[in-house]
C-alpha positions in Angstrom: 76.1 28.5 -109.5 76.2 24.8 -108.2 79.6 23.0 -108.0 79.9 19.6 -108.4 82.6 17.4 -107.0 83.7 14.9 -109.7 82.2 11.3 -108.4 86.1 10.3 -108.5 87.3 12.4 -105.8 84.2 11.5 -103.9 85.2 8.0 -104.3 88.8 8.9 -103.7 87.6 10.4 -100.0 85.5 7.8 -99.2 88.6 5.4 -99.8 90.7 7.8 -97.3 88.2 8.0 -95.1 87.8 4.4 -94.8 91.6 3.7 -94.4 91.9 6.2 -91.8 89.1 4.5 -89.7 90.4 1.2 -90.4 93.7 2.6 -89.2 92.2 3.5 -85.8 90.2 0.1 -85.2 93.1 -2.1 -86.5 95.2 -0.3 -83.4 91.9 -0.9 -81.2 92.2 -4.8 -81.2 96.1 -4.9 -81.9 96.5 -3.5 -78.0 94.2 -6.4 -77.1 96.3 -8.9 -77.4 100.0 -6.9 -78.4 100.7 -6.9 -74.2 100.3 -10.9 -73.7 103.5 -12.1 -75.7 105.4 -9.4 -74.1 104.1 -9.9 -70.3 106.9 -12.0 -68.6 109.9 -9.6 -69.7 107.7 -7.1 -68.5 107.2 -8.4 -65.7 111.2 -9.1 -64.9 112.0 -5.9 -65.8 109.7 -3.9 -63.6 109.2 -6.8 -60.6 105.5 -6.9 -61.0 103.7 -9.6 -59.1 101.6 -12.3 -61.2 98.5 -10.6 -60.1 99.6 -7.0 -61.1 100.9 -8.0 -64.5 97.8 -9.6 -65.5 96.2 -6.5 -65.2 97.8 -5.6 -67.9 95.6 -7.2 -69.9 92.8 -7.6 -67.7 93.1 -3.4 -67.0 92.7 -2.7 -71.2 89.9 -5.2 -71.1 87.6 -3.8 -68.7 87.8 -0.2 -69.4 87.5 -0.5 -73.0 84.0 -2.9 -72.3 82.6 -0.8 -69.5 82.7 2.4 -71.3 82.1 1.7 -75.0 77.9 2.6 -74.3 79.0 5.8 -72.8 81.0 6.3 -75.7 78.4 5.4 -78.7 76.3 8.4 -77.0 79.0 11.1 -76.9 79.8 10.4 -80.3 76.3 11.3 -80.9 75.4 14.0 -79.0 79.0 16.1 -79.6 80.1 15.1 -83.0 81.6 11.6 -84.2 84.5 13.3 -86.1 85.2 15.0 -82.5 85.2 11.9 -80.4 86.7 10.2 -82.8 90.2 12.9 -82.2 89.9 12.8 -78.5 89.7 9.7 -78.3 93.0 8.8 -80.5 94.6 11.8 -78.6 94.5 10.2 -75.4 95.4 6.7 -77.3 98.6 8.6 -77.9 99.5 10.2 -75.1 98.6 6.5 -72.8 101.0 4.5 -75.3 103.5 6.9 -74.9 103.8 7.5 -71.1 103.4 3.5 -70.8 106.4 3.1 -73.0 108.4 5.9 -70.7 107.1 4.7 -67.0 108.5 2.4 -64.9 106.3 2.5 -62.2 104.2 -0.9 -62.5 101.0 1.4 -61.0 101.2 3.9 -64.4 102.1 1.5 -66.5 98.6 -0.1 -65.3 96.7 3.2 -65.5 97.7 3.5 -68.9 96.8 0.3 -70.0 93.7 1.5 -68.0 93.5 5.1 -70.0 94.3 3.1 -73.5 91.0 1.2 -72.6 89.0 4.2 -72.2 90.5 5.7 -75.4 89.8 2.9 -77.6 85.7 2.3 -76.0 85.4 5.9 -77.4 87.4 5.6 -80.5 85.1 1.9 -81.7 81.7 3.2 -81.9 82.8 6.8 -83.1 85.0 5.3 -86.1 82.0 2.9 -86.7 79.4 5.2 -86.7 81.6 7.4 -89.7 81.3 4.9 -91.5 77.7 3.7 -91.4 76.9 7.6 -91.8 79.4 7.8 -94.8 78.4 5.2 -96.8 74.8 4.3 -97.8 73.3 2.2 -96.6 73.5 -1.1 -99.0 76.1 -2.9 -101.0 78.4 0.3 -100.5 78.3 0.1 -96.9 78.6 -3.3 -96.9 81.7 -3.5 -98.5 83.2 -0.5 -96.1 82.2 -2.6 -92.9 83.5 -5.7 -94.6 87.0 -3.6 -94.5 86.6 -2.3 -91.4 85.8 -6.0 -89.7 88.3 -7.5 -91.4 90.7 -5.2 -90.3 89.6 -5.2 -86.9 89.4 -9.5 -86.7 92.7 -9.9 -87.8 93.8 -7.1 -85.3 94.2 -9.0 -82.4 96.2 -12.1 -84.3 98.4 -9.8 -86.0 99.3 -8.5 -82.2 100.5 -11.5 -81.2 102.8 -11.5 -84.0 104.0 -7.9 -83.8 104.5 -8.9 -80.0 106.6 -11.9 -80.1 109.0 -9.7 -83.3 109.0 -6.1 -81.0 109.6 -8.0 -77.9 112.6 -9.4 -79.2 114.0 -5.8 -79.5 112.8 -4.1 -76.1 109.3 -4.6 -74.9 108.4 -0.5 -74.9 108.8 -1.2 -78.7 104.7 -2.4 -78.4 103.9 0.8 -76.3 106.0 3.2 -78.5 104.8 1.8 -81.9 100.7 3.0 -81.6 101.7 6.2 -80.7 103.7 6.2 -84.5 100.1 5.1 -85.9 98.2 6.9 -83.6 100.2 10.5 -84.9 99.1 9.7 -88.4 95.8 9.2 -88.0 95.3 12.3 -85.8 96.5 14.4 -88.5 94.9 12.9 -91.8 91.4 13.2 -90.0 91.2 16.5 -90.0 91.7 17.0 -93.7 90.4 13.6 -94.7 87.3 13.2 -92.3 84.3 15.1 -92.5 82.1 15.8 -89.6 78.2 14.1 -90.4 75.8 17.1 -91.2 73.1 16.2 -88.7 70.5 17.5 -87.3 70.5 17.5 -83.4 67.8 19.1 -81.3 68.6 20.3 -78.1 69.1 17.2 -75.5 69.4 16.4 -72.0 72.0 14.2 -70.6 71.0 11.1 -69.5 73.3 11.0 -66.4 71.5 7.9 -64.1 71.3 6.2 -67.5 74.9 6.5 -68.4 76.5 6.0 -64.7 74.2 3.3 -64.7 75.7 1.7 -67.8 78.6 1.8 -67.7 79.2 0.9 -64.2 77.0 -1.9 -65.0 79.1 -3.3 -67.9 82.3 -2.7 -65.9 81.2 -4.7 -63.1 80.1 -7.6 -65.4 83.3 -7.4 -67.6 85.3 -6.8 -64.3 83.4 -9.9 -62.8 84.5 -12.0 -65.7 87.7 -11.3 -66.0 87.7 -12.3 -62.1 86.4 -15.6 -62.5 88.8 -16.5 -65.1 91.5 -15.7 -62.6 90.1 -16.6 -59.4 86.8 -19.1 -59.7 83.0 -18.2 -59.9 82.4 -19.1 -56.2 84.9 -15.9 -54.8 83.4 -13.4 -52.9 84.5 -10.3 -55.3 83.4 -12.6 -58.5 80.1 -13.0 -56.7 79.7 -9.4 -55.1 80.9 -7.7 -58.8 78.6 -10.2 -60.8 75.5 -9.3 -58.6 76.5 -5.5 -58.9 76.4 -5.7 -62.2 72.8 -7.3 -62.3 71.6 -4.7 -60.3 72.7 -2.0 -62.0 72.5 -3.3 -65.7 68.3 -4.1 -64.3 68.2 -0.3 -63.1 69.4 0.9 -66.7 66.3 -0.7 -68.3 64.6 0.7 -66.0 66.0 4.2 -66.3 66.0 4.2 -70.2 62.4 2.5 -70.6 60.8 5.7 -68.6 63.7 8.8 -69.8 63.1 11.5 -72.1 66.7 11.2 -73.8 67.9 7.9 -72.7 71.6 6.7 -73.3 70.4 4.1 -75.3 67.2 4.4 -76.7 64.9 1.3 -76.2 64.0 1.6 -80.1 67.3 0.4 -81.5 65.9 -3.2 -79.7 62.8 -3.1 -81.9 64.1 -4.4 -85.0 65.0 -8.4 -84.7 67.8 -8.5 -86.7 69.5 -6.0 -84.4 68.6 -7.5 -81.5 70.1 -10.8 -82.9 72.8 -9.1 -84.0 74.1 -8.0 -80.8 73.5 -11.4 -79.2 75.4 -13.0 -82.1 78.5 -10.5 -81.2 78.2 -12.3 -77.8 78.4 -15.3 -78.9 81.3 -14.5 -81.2 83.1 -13.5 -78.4 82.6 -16.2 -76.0 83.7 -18.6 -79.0 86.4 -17.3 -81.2 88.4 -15.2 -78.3 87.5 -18.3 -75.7 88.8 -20.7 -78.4 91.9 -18.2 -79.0 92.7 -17.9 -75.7 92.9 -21.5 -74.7 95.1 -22.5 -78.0 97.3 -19.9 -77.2 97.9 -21.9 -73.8 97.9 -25.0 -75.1 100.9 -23.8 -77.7 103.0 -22.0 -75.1 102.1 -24.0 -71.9 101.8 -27.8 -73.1 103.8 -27.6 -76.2 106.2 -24.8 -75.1 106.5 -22.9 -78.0 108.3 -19.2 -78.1 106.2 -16.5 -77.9 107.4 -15.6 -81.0 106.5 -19.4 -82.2 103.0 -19.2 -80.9 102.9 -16.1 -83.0 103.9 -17.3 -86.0 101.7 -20.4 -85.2 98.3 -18.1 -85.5 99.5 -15.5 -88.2 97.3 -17.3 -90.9 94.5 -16.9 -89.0 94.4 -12.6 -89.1 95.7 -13.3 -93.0 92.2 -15.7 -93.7 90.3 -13.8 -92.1 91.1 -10.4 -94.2 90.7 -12.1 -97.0 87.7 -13.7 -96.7 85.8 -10.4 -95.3 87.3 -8.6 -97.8 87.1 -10.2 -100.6 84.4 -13.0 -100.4 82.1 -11.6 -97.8 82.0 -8.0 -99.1 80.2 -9.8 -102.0 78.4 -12.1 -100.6 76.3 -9.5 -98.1 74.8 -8.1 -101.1 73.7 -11.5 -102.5 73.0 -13.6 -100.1 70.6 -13.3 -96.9 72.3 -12.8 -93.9 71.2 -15.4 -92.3 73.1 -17.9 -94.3 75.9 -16.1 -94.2 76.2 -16.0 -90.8 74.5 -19.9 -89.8 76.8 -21.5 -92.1 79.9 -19.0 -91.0 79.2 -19.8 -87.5 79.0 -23.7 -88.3 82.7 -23.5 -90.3 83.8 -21.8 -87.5 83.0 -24.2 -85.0 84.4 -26.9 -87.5 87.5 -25.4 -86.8 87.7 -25.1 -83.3 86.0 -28.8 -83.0 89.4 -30.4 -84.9 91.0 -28.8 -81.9 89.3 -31.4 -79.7 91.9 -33.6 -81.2 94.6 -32.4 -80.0 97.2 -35.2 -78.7 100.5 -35.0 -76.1 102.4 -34.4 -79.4 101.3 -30.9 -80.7 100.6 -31.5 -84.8 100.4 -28.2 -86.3 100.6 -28.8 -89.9 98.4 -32.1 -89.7 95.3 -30.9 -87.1 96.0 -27.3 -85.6 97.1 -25.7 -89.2 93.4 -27.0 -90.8 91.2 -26.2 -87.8 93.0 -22.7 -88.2 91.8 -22.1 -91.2 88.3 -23.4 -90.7 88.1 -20.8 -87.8 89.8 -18.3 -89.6 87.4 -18.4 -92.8 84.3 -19.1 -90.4 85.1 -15.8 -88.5 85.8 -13.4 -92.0 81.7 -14.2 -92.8 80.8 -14.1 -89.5 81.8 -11.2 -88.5 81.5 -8.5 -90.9 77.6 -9.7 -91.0 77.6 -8.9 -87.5 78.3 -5.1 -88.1 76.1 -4.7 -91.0 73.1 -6.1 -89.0 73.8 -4.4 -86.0 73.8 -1.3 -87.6 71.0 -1.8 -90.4 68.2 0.6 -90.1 69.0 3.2 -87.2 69.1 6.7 -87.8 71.9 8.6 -88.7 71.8 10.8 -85.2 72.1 7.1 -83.3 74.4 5.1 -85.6 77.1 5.7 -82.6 74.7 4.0 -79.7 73.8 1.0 -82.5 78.3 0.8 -82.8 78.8 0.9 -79.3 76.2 -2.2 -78.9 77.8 -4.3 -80.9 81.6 -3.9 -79.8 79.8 -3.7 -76.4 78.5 -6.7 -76.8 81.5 -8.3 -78.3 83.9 -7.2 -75.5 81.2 -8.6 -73.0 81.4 -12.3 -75.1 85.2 -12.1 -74.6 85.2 -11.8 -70.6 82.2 -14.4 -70.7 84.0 -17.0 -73.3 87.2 -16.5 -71.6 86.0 -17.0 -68.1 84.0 -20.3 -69.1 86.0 -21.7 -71.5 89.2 -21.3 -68.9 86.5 -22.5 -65.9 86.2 -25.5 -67.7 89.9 -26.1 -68.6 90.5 -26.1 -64.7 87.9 -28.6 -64.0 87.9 -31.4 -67.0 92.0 -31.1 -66.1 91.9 -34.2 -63.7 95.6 -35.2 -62.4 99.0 -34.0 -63.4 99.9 -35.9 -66.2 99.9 -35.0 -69.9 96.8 -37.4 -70.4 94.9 -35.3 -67.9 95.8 -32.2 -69.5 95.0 -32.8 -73.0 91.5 -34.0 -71.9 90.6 -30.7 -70.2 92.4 -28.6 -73.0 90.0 -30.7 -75.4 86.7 -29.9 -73.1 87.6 -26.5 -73.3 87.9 -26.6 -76.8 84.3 -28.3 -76.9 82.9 -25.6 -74.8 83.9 -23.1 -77.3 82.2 -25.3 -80.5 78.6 -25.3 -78.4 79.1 -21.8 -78.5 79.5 -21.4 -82.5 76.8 -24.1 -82.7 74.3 -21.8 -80.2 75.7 -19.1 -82.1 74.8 -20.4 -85.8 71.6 -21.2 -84.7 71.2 -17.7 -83.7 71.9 -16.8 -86.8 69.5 -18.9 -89.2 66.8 -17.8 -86.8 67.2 -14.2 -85.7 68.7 -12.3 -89.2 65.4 -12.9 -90.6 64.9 -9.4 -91.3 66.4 -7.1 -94.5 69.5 -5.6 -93.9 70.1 -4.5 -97.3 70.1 -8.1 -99.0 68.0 -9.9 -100.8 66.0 -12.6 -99.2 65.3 -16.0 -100.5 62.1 -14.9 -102.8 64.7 -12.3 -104.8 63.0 -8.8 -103.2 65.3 -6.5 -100.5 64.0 -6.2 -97.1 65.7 -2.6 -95.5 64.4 -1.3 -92.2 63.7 2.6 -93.1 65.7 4.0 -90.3 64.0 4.1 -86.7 61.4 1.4 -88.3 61.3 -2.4 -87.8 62.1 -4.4 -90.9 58.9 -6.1 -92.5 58.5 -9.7 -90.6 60.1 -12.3 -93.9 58.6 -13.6 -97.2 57.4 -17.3 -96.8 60.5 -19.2 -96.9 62.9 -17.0 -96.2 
């Protein structure tokens, strides 16, 4: 006799599942940017030098870039549902021994651990998703969720930074671990491990040291620059490692039996755009948030809890619109639209910035070009992680996750580094004059980016991804294919 599970509860645990997930990815990009409000009482408090402090951003950055390839695959080949507890596991366990230590080395390593954690915990929770929802308007409006969440993650830390900070800064160590608990014990009961066929496999160990030692050089090398200028030896030796190594991996996968990252997930060209458009996306909205967050506390001397409140409507857009506008839109609209004319609002908004004057005007200049950004980034990136995902096998939906947030995390040390670079050089003099023309080149540097970006993004999401195209008909990859090349006029 053949039970059937009422089509509410299924509902009902998809919903769960999704909030859990969600859960996970919102604490992923919280601990991005939850450290920065809090760094100078930190930094008091423990004596760390400038240089060691920074690393407590710099630390979280790297680790959680370099190893989020590694992690895609693992999720694969021993269960997403299983990497997916690890992972939040050691999440805990790092938030809580860096809200106990007060040794400025640990407190570093578990930035350094939290990394790690949350490169494993992206692609697993993203690859659930994409394996528990169909592919098509339902998983559309799942991914919406989960980027919304995840965008308005690392705005949201900047306010629940500058409000714990106020208390005790261990309050933004001690308050994942809370979250963290939760999650780790609804996933059992809520969280189903995919039902997937795996054949017996070989590890791809050249591929994967390659990899990830590749991207943590490049990340590392970024993140460098930013800090110490393109033309220092360690920028230069790190940048040329990574080269090197991220050459050998294409080497390594194009001629393995079981690569890391099978060359096939390239094939389709709305993938491949996909991931180059998370890159982008990077370099232009964390670049751009980066340098208004120094404009706001270093020029116009706001509070940290000021500068929060300053961008809180940017993580509140930005849910919105993903969830409510762009969730709808991804199952009307071709992608490409979505994702050219969300790229083009976006850098409408971080072109008003350009404007910026001695006297900071929020209300009249940096309020509207907030918003602009903020709606700009909730199409742009949910469309991101439906395309990057579109089309690929169950068995490698964790590789396909791990490219885009790779991808993304590798935009951030790249935007950051350039957009900063510039900053330092168009700032000519000591004056205020002087400084609000190189705050308003870097803030040009970041609109070529949305504008290279949206381009992108008319051109290369030319294939189905569950949407219809111009001519009315749905173009899906079947998974492990290449989407049929576009109707005339599409």
């Amino acid at each position: 006799m053949t039970t059937t599970v009422p089509r509410a509860a299924v509902e009902r645990g998809k919903m769960l599942t999704l909030v859990v997930l969600c859960a996970a990815m919102f604490l992923d990009a919280l601990d991005t940017s939850l450290v920065a409000v809090a760094l100078p009482g930190i930094q008091d408090d423990l004596g760390m030098s400038t240089g060691a402090a920074q690393w407590l951003i710099s630390g979280y950055t790297v680790t959680y870039g370099g190893f989020l390839l590694l992690g895609g695959r693992l999720a694969d080949l021993f269960g997403k549902r299983r990497m997916f507890l690890v992972s939040m596991v050691l999440f805990a366990v790092a938030s809580l021994v860096g809200g106990l230590v007060s040794d400025p080395g640990l407190l570093i390593a578990s930035r350094l651990a939290k990394g790690i954690a949350a490169a494993l915990t992206a692609p697993a929770a993203l690859s659930l998703i994409t394996t528990r929802f169909h592919e098509g308007p339902e998983r559309n409006r799942a991914l919406a969720f989960y980027s919304a969440t995840a965008a308005s993650g690392y705005s949201l830390g900047l306010v629940f930074s500058g409000l714990l900070t106020a208390l005790s800064w261990r309050l933004i160590f001690f308050m994942p671990v809370l979250i963290s608990v939760l999650v780790i014990v609804a996933t059992p009961f809520v969280i189903k491990e995919p039902k997937l066929a795996r054949a017996k496999r070989s590890y791809d160990i050249a591929g994967a040291f390659a990899a990830t030692f590749g991207i943590l050089a490049l990340v590392y090398g970024m993140v460098h620059a930013a800090e110490r200028g393109w033309t220092d030896p360690m920028t230069l030796a790190t940048l040329g490692g990574a080269v090197v190594l991220l050459v050998a991996f294409v080497f390594i996968e194009r001629g393995g039996k079981d690569p890391t990252v099978p060359m096939r997930v390239f094939r389709s060209w709305t993938r491949s755009s996909a991931y180059l458009l998370a890159l982008a996306f990077g370099c232009a909205s964390l670049g751009w948030q980066f340098v208004a967050t120094l404009y706001m506390q270093h020029f116009l001397h706001y509070s940290a809890l000021q500068t929060a409140l300053a961008m809180l409507p940017l993580g509140i857009v930005i849910l919105l619109v993903a969830q409510f506008i762009t969730s709808r839109l991804l199952s009307r609209v071709p992608a490409r639209r979505i994702a050219g004319i969300g790229f083009l609002i976006q850098g409408a908004g971080i072109f008003v910035f350009t404007f910026v004057g001695v006297v900071g005007n929020y209300p009249g200049l940096m309020l509207p070009g907030l918003l602009l950004h903020a709606i700009g980034n909730g199409l742009v990136f949910p469309t991101i992680n439906v395309a990057g995902v579109s089309g690929v096998d169950d068995e490698e939906q964790g590789v396909a996750s791990g490219l885009v947030t790779a991808a993304l995390q590798v935009g951030v040390g790249v935007g950051v580094a350039i957009v900063s670079g510039v900053l330092t050089m168009a700032t000519v003099g000591d004056g205020p004059e002087a400084q609000v023309a190189g705050y308003s080149a870097a803030f040009l540097t970041a609109t070529c980016f949305s504008v290279v970006a949206a381009v992108i993004g008319f051109v290369g999401l030319r294939c189905g991804i569950g949407v219809p195209t111009d001519g009315g008909t749905e173009r899906t990859a079947e998974p492990g294919q290449v989407a049929p090349a576009p109707v005339a006029g599409a």
